[in-house]
N, C-alpha and C positions, 0 to 999 in steps of 0.2 A: 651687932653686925660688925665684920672687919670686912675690911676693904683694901686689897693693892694694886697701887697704880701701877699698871705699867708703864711707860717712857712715851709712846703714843701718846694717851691720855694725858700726861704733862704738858707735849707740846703742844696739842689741840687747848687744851685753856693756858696755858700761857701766850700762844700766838693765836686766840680766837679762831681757831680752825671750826671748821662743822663737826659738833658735838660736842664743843666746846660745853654747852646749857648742861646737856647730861653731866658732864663729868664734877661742873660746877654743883648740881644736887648730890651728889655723892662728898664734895670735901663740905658743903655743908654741913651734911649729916657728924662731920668729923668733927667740924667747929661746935658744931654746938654738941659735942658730947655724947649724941646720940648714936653714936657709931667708931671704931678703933680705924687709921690711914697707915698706912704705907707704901714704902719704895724697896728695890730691891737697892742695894749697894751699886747692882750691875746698873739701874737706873740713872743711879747718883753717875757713873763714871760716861754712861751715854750724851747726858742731859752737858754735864761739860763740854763732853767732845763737840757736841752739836753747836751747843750756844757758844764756846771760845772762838770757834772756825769761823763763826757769822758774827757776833759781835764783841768776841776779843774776851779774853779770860776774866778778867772783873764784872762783867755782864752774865758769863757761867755761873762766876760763884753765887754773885747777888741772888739767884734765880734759886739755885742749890738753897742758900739760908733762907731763902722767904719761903721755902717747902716744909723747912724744917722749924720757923719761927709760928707756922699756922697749924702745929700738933700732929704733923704728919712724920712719922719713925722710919728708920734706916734699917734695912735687914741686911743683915750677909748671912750667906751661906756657910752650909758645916760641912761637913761629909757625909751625912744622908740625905741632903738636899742635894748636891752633887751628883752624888749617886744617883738618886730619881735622874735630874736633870739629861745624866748619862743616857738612861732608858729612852728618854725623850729623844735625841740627838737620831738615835738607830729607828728611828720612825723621820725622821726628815726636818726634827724641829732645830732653828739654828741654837747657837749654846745660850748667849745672850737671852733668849728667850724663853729656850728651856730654863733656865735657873729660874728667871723671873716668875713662871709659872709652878716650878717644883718649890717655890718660896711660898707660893700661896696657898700650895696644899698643904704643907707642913703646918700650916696654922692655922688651917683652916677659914682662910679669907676667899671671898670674893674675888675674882680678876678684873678689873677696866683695862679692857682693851680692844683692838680691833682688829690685829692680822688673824689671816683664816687659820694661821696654823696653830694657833692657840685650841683652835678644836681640836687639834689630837690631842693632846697633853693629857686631861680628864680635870683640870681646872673648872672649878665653875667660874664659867666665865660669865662677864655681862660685857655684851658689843655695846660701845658708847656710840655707834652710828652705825 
């Protein structure tokens, strides 16, 4: 199984949000091997903005390495993943999120996450709540 978090999912187990539990069985599965993680890049660049505004830029990064010290992998995008994500945009999905989603089909992962507009994309998605 692979699995990509969306940025949602990050912040709900990192700040014990609701669904927090779920999301926690999913990087499970990562740690112990039985399953491939990741992030989108667009992730990585979220997950700062959020965490440096609130608790100042060395709380970002920490947050950032400890995603990346527990087996969970950084994707960027190419330009066919762009391109999907493009598609996405002209149905109403923001870009941020289209990438994040057009990252998970390209590989064939799983999505955790929770905004409803993740249902248009054609992601399989799994709502962590």
């Amino acid at each position: 199984m692979i699995y990509l978090f969306d940025t949602s999912s990050i912040i709900a187990l990192f700040d014990n949000e609701e669904g927090a539990a779920n999301v926690q069985k999913y990087f499970s599965e990562v740690d112990s091997n039985a399953a491939e993680g990741y992030i989108s890049a667009v992730t990585v660049a979220e997950l700062y903005g959020a965490y440096g505004r609130i608790d100042g830029e060395p709380a970002a990064i920490n947050r950032i390495l400890k995603l990346k010290e527990s087996g969970i992998g950084v994707l960027i995008a190419d330009e066919d993943i762009a391109m999907a994500a493009g598609k996405m945009k002209l149905r109403g999905v923001p870009t941020a999120d289209a990438l994040i989603a057009a990252t998970a089909k390209a590989i064939g992962a799983r999505l955790i996450a929770v905004d409803k507009h993740f249902e248009d994309t054609g992601a399989d998605l799994i709502k962590f709540r």
